[in-house]
C-alpha positions as CSV (number, residue, x, y, z in Angstrom):
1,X,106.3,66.7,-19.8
2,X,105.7,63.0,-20.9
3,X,105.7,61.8,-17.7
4,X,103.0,64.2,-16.3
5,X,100.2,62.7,-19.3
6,X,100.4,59.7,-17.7
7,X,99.9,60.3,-13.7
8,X,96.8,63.0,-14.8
9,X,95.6,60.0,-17.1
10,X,96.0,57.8,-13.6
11,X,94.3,60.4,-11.5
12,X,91.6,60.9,-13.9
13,X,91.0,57.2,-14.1
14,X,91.2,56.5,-10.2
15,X,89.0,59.5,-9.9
16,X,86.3,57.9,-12.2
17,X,86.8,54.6,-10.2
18,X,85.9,56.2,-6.8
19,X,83.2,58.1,-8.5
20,X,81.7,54.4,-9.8
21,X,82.0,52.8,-6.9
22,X,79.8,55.3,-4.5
23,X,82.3,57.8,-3.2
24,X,82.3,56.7,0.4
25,X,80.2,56.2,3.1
26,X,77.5,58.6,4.2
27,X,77.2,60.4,7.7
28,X,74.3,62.0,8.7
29,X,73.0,62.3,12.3
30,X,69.7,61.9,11.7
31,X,68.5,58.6,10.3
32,X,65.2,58.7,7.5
33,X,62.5,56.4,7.6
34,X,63.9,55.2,3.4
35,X,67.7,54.2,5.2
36,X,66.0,52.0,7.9
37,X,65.8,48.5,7.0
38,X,62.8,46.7,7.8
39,X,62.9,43.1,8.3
40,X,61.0,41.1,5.8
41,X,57.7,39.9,6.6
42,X,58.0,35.7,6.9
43,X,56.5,33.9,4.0
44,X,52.9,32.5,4.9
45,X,53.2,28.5,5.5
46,X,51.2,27.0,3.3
47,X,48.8,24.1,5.3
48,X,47.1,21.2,3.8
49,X,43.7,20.9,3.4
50,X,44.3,18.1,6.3
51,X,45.8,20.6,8.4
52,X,43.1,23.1,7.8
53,X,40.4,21.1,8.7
54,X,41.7,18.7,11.2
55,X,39.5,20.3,14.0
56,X,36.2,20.8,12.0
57,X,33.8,18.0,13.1
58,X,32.2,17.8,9.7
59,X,35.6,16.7,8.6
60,X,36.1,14.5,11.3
61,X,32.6,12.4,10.8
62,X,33.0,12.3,6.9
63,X,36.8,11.7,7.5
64,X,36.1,8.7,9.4
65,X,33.7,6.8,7.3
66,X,36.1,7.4,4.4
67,X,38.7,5.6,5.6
68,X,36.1,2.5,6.3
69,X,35.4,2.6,2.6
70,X,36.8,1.8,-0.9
71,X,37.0,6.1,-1.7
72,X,40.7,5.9,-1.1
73,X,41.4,3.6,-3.9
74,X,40.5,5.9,-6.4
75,X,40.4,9.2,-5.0
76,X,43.1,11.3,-3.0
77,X,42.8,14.6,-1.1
78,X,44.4,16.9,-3.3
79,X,45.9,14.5,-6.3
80,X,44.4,12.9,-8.6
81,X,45.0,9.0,-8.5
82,X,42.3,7.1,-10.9
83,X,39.4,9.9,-9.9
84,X,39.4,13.1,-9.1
85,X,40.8,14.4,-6.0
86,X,38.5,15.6,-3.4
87,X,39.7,19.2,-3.7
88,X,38.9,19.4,-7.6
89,X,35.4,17.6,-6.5
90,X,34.8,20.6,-4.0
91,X,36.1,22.9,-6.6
92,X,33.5,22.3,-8.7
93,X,30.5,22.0,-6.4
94,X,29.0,24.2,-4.2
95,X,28.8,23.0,-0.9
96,X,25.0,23.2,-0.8
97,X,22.4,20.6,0.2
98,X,20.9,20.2,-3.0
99,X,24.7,19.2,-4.5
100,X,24.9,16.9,-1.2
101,X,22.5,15.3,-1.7
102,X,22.6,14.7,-5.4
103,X,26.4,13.8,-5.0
104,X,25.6,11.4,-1.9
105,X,22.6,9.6,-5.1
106,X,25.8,9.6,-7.4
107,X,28.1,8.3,-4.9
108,X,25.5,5.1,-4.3
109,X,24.7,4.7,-7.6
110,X,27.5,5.0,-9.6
111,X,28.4,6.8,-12.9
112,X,30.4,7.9,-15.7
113,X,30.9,11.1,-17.7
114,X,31.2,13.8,-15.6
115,X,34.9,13.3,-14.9
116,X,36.0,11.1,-17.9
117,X,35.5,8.0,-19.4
118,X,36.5,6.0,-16.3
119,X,33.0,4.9,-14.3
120,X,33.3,5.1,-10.5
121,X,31.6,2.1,-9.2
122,X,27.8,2.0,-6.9
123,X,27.9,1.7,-3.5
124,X,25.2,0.2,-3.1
125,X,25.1,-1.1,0.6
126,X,26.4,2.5,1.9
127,X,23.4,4.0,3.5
128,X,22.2,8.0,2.0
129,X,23.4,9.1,5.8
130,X,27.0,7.7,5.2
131,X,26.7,9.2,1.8
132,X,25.9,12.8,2.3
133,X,28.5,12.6,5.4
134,X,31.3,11.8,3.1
135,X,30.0,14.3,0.1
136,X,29.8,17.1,3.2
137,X,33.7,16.4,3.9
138,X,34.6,16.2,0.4
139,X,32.8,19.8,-0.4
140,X,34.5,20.6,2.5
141,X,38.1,20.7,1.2
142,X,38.0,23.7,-1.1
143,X,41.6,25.5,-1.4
């Protein structure tokens, strides 16, 4: 009799053990739509504002006279250096002609306030057309 509490304490305990780990496998012929695994979707690549615009021929113009300027020396694409970046510019304008325009005035003129204490410089021997081509690539690069 002692010996028999011991082996039904064993089979109740492997029983619970088989019961807690799932029981087995389960065979069914016919499959449901909630066993099928779908494969997961692949995450969205995220592209620059670079990337995004590369082809856009508004980019392209204001792009190029950019880079023959002193913009870069204060101001980055999508980080802030000294000023703030061209996204956060575009961010907070709408890209209308009125806010071209008045941006291309600020951009020749020079100022302080609007972003900080720090005043970007005038420009001015850039031209209003150089201007407003550069303001219409910067309004360009919203995210």
């Amino acid at each position: 009799m002692k010996i028999t509490k011991p082996i039904n304490l064993a089979l109740v305990a492997l029983a619970g053990f088989t019961f807690a780990c799932g029981g087995g496998e389960k065979t069914s012929e016919t499959t449901s739509t909630a066993d099928v695994e779908t494969p997961a979707a692949a995450p969205e690549v995220e592209m620059s504002l670079e990337e995004k615009y590369q082809d856009d021929p508004i980019y392209i113009k204001g792009l190029a006279k950019l880079k023959t300027s002193d913009c870069t020396s204060c101001h980055m694409v999508e980080r802030k250096i000294v000023g703030p970046s061209y996204a956060d510019v575009a961010a907070k304008y709408e890209n209308t002609e009125e806010n071209i325009d008045m941006l291309a005035k600020k951009v020749i003129e020079g100022g302080v306030g609007v972003w900080g204490e720090i005043p970007m410089p005038a420009h001015p021997a850039l031209s209003i057309e150089d201007a407003r081509d550069m303001v219409a690539y910067v309004l360009l690069l919203k995210k």
